[in-house]
C-alpha positions in Angstrom: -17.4 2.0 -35.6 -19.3 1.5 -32.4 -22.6 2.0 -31.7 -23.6 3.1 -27.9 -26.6 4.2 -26.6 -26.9 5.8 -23.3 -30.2 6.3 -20.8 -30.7 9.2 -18.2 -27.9 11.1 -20.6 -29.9 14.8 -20.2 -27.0 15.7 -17.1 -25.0 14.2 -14.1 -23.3 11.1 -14.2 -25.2 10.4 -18.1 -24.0 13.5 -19.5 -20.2 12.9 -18.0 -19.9 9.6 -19.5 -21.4 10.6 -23.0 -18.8 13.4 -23.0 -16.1 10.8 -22.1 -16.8 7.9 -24.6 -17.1 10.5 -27.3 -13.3 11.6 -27.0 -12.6 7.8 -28.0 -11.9 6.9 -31.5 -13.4 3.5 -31.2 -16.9 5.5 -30.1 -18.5 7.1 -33.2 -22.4 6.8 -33.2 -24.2 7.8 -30.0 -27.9 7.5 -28.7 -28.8 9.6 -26.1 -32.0 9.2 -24.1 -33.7 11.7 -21.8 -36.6 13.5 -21.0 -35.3 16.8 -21.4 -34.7 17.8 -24.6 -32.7 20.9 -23.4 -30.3 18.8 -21.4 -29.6 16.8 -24.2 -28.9 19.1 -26.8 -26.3 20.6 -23.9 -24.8 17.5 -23.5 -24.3 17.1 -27.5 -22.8 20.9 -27.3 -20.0 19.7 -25.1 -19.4 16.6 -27.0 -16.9 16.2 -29.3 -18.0 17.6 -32.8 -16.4 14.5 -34.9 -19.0 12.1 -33.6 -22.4 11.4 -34.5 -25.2 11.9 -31.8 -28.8 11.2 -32.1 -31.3 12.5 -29.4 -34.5 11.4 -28.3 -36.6 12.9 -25.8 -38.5 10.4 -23.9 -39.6 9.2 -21.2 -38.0 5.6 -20.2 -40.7 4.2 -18.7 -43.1 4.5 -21.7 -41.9 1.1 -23.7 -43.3 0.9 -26.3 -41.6 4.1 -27.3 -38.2 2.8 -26.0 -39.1 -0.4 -28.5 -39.6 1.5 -31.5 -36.4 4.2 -30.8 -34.5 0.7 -30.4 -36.1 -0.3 -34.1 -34.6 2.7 -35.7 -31.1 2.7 -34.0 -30.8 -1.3 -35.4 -32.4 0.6 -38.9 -29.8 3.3 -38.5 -26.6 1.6 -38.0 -27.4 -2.3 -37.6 -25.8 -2.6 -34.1 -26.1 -1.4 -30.5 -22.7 -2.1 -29.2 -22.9 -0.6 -26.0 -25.9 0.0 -23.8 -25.6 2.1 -20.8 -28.6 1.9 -18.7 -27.9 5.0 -16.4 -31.5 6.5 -15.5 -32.8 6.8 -12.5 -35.3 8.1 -10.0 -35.0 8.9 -6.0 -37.3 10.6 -3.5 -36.2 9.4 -0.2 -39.2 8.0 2.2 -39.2 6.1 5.1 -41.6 3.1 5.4 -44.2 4.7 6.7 -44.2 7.5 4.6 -43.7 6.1 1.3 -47.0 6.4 -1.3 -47.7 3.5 -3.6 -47.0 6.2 -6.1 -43.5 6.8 -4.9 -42.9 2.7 -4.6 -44.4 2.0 -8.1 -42.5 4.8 -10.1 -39.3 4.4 -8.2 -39.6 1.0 -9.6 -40.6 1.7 -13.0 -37.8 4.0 -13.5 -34.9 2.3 -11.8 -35.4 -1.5 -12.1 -38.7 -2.1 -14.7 -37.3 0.5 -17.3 -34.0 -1.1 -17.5 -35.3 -4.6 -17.7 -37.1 -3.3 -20.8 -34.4 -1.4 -22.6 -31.9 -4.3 -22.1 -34.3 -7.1 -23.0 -35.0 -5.0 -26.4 -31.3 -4.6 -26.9 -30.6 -8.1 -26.7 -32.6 -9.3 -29.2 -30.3 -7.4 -31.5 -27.2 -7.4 -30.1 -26.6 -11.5 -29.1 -26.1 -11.5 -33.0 -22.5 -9.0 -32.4 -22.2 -9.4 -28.7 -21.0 -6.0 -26.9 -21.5 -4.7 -23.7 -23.8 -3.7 -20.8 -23.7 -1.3 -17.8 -26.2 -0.7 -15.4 -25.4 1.8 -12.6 -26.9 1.2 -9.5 -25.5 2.8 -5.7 -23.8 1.7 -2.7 -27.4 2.5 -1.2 -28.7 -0.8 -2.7 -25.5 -2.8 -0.5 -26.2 -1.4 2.7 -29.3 -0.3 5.2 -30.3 2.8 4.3 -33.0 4.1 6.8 -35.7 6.1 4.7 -34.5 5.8 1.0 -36.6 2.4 1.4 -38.0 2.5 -1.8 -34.5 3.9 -3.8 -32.3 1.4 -1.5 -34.0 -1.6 -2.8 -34.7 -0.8 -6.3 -30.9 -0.3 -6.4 -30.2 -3.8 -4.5 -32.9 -5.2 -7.5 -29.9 -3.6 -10.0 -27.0 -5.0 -8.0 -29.2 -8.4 -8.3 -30.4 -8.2 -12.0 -26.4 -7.0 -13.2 -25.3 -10.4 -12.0 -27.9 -12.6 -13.3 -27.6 -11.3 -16.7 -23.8 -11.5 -16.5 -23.6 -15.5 -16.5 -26.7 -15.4 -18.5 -25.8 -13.4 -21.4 -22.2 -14.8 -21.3 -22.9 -17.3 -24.2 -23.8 -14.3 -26.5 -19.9 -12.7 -26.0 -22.5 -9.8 -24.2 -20.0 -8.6 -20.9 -22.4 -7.0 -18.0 -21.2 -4.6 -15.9 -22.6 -2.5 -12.7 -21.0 0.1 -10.9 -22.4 1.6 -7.6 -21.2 5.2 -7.0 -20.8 6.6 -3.7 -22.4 10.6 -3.0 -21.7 12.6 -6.2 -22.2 16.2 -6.9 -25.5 15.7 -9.4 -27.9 18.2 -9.7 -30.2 15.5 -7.9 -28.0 15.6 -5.1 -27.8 19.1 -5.2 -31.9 18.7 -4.2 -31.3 15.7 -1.6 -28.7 17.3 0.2 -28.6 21.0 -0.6 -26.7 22.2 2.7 -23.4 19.5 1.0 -20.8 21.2 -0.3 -20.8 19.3 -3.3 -17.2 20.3 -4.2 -15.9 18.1 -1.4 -17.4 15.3 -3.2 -17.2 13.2 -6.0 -17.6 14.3 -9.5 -20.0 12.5 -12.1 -16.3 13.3 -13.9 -14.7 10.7 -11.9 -17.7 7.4 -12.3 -17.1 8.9 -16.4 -13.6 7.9 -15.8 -14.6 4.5 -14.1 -17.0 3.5 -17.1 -14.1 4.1 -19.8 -11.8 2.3 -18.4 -14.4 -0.5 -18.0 -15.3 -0.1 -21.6 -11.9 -0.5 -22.8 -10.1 -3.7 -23.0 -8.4 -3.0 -19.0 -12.0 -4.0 -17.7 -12.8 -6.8 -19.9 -12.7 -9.1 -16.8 -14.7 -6.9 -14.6 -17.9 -7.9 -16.3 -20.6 -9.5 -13.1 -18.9 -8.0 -10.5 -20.6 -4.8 -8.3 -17.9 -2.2 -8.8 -17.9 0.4 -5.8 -17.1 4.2 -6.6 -15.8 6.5 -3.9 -13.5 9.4 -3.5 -11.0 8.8 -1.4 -11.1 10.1 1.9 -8.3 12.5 2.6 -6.3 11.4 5.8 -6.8 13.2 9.0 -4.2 15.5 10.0 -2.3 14.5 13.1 -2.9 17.6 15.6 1.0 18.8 16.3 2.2 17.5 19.7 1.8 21.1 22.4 4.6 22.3 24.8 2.5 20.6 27.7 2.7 17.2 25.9 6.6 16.3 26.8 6.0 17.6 30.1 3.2 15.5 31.0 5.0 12.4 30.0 7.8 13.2 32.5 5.0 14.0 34.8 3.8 10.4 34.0 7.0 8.7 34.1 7.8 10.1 37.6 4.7 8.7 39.1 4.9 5.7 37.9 8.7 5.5 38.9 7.0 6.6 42.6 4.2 4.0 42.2 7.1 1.1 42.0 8.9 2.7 45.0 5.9 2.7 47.3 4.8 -1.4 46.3 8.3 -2.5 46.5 
């Protein structure tokens, strides 16, 4: 049975695809990464109960702890089949207000972390091949005035997702990245907390994205940037008024005068 372990898995968009995977048969063993602890063991609660589900609380920028949890999952069940790299940090900052601070861990979470985990990974698993997703955002494909640091560390995902795709390719590793649109996290929920997030897209529906990915549908998917949106919902046509067929006679009638008056 398959092996997957899955970063940034404490709530949002990590917590909606653990819950996801774990209704598969094919998915037995699970990883879960996280700094919280109490988001974790939530995210186990609404698991299913069948599966097996190991948690570690840690911080995914501290690697040589990420080394040695990747030690004992190869100890543990000799495979990583699936890695899901789906951490990640944002604290929107224009140029000019943007701290070294804010630039380096930006970077250490969303780009220098996953370089990391996914290195460590591959030593393993180029022996069985398997699979890789990294989620970046469609904030890393397009200007994004003051999310400078976030945008590009994003773009650096987009980038890196690619590379790794032809490069791992001899191993029979598939690399995927998908780049959600504005999704009702609790991060969001911070960001933007005048959005009503129910008009938005649900971490529900990227979880949706990633299994079908993850299934044998997607299997030629792997190197591309896969965009997630919700669908706008058409704009109404506003009902034609009373006035509206009466203005067109109006219009016809001048015009009908116009041609009198030049012929």
């Amino acid at each position: 049975m398959s092996t997957c372990l899955i970063t940034g898995a404490s709530r949002g968009i990590g917590r909606a695809i653990a819950i996801k995977l774990s209704e598969r048969e094919d998915f037995q063993n699970f990883v879960l990464l996280s700094r919280s602890q109490k988001g974790l063991e939530e995210t186990k609660r609404l698991m299913n109960p069948k599966k097996r589900v190991d948690l570690y609380s840690v911080d995914v920028t501290r690697f040589e702890e990420i080394q040695k949890i990747v030690d004992q999952v190869i100890r543990d069940y000799g495979r990583i089949d699936y890695l899901l790299n789906v951490a990640g940090y944002a604290e929107p900052k224009s140029l000019l207000e943007t701290t070294i601070d804010n630039w380096t861990q930006t970077y250490l979470i969303n780009v220098h972390s996953l370089f990391f985990i996914t290195r460590e990974v591959v030593k393993h698993m180029k022996k069985t091949g398997g699979k890789i997703l990294n989620v970046a955002s469609t904030a890393g494909m397009s200007s994004r005035p003051g999310w400078l640091a976030y945008s590009s560390s994003k773009a650096a995902v987009i980038s890196m997702s690619q590379t790794l795709s032809d490069e791992l390719a001899e191993y029979g590793i598939k690399v995927y990245c998908i780049s959600p649109g504005r999704c009702a996290t609790e991060l969001r929920r911070i960001l933007a907390p005048d959005e009503d997030q129910s008009k938005i897209m649900q971490p529900e529906h990227v979880a949706d994205v990633v299994n079908n990915l993850l299934s044998e549908s997607g299997i030629c998917l792997d190197g591309q940037n896969i965009v997630i949106r919700q669908q706008q919902q058409p704009k109404k046509k506003a009902e034609p008024s009373d006035a509206e067929p009466k203005k067109k006679a109006e219009d016809k009638a001048e015009e009908k005068l116009e041609k009198e008056i030049t012929a």
